[in-house]
C-alpha positions, -999 to +999 in steps of 0.1 A: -108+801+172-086+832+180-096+864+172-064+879+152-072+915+163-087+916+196-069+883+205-106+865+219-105+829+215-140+823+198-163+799+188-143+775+162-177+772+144-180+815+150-173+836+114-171+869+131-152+877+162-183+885+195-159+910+205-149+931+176-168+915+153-137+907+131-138+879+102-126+852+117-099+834+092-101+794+093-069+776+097-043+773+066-049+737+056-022+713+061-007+708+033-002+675+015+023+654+017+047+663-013+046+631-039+080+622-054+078+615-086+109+596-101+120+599-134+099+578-161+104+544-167+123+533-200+098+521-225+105+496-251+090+494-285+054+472-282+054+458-318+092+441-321+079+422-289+049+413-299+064+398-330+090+380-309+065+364-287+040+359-324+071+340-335+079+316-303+043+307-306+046+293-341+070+275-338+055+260-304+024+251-324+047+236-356+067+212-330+036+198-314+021+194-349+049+175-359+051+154-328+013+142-336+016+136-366+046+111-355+025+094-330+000+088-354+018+073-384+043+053-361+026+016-362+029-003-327+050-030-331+032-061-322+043-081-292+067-111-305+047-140-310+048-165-283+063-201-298+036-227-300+037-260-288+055-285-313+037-310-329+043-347-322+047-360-350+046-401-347+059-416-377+036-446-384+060-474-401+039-495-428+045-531-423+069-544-450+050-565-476+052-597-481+077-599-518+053-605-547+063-635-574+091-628-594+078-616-634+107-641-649+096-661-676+101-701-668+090-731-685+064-752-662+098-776-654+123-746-638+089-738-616+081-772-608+114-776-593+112-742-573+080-764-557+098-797-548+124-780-530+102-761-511+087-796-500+122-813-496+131-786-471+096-788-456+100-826-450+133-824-434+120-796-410+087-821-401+120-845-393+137-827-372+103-812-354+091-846-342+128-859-334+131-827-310+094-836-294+107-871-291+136-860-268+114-838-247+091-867-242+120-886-228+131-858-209+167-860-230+191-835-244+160-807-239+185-775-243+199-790-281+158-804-288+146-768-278+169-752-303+157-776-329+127-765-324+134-731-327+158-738-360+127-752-373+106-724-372+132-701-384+130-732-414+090-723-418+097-689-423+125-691-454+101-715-469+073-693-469+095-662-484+102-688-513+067-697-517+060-659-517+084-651-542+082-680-566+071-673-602+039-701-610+024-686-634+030-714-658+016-741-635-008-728-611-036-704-614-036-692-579-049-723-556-013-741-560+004-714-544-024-707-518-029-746-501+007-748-502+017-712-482-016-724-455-003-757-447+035-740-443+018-708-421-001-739-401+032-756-394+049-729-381+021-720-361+026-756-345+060-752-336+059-720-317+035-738-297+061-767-292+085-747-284+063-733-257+058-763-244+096-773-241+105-744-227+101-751-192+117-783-189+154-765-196+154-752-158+119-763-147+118-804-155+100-822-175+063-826-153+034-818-172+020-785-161-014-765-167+006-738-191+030-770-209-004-789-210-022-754-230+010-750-255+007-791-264-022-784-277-024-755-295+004-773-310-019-802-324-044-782-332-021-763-359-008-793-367-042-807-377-050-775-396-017-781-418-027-815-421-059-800-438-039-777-463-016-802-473-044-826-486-059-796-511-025-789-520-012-826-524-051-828-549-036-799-565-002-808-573+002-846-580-016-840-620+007-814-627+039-833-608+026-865-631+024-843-660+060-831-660+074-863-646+079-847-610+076-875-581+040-879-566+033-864-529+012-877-499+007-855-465+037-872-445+064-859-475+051-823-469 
């Protein structure tokens, strides 16, 4: 450090000069950097904020309130319901029954009639059945014997419709009406079976075959089971036919 009055350069860490023993003077300090200091900042008021922001949060916390409480009482609508399968419905169709006997009140004569007609038409159905199997047998006119046959049955079945509808109260007690309808069912019976039988000579000739042979005698068996019926029915009816001057009946005029 420089001695100011002698000039010596001393010790820097020296306090007096070693030549003139001067007090040594340390150094000005540097001085500090000068700090600029702008003018200050314009303030706002703190509470008028605070009550804006107060305010945006309310209303924040209102709108999500009201969104919940949307959400919650909003039912989910359920997914549409899927279409089931439909239901077949089969319609059962009852069999049509039989017509019951008429309720009008006849005298035993007007009932007795409804009877012999029934067995006039049956005779002349038994005709023409065994004049069609005669033909077949002779191999002769087989398409007009066939549908003979076949008229015949048609023949069975209007005769049993009458049989079913007749009033009898007057003359039979049940039995009369039963023996008669068995042997008519029986005949019938027989003919389907004939006309199975004469089938096959319209376009196949007249030889006997195993399935003609089968028919033939299904055929007689019905047959003999009408035959059966018409005796109970012929026991039944000749007393009342005698008693109301009707004409008497065997099997063959059945």
């Amino acid at each position: 450090m420089e001695c100011a009055s002698c000039g010596l350069d001393n010790d820097p860490s020296a306090t007096y000069c070693a030549r003139c023993n001067t007090l040594l003077l340390a150094p000005p300090p540097a001085s500090a950097p000068t700090i600029y200091i702008g003018p200050p900042a314009r303030s706002f008021p703190l509470l008028p904020a605070l009550i804006a922001v107060a305010v945006v949060l309310l209303f924040g916390v209102i709108g999500i309130g009201v969104l919940l409480v949307r959400d919650r009482d909003r039912e989910p609508i359920p997914p549409a319901a899927q279409p089931g399968p439909t239901a077949v419905v089969e319609a059962t169709t009852a069999p049509t029954p039989a017509p019951g006997p008429t309720t009008t009140t006849q005298s035993p004569q007007e009932e007795a009639q409804v009877v012999d007609q029934v067995l006039d038409q049956s005779t002349a159905s038994r005709a023409k059945l065994n004049q069609a199997i005669d033909r077949v047998n002779r191999c002769t006119q087989l398409g007009a014997a066939l549908a003979d046959m076949r008229a015949v049955g048609d023949e069975r079945g209007r005769q049993i419709a009458t049989v079913d509808a007749a009033d009898l109260s007057a003359i039979d007690s049940g039995s009369l009406r039963s023996s008669l309808r068995s042997a008519l069912q029986a005949a019938l019976q027989a003919d389907e079976e004939f006309v199975a039988w004469a089938a096959p000579t319209v376009s196949g000739g007249c030889g006997d075959t195993a399935a003609r042979t089968a028919a033939w005698e299904r055929g007689q068996t019905y047959s003999k089971q009408a035959q059966t019926a018409k005796k109970r029915f012929v026991a039944l009816w000749n007393p009342i036919a005698a008693s109301l001057g009707r004409p008497q009946r065997s099997t063959q005029k059945i």
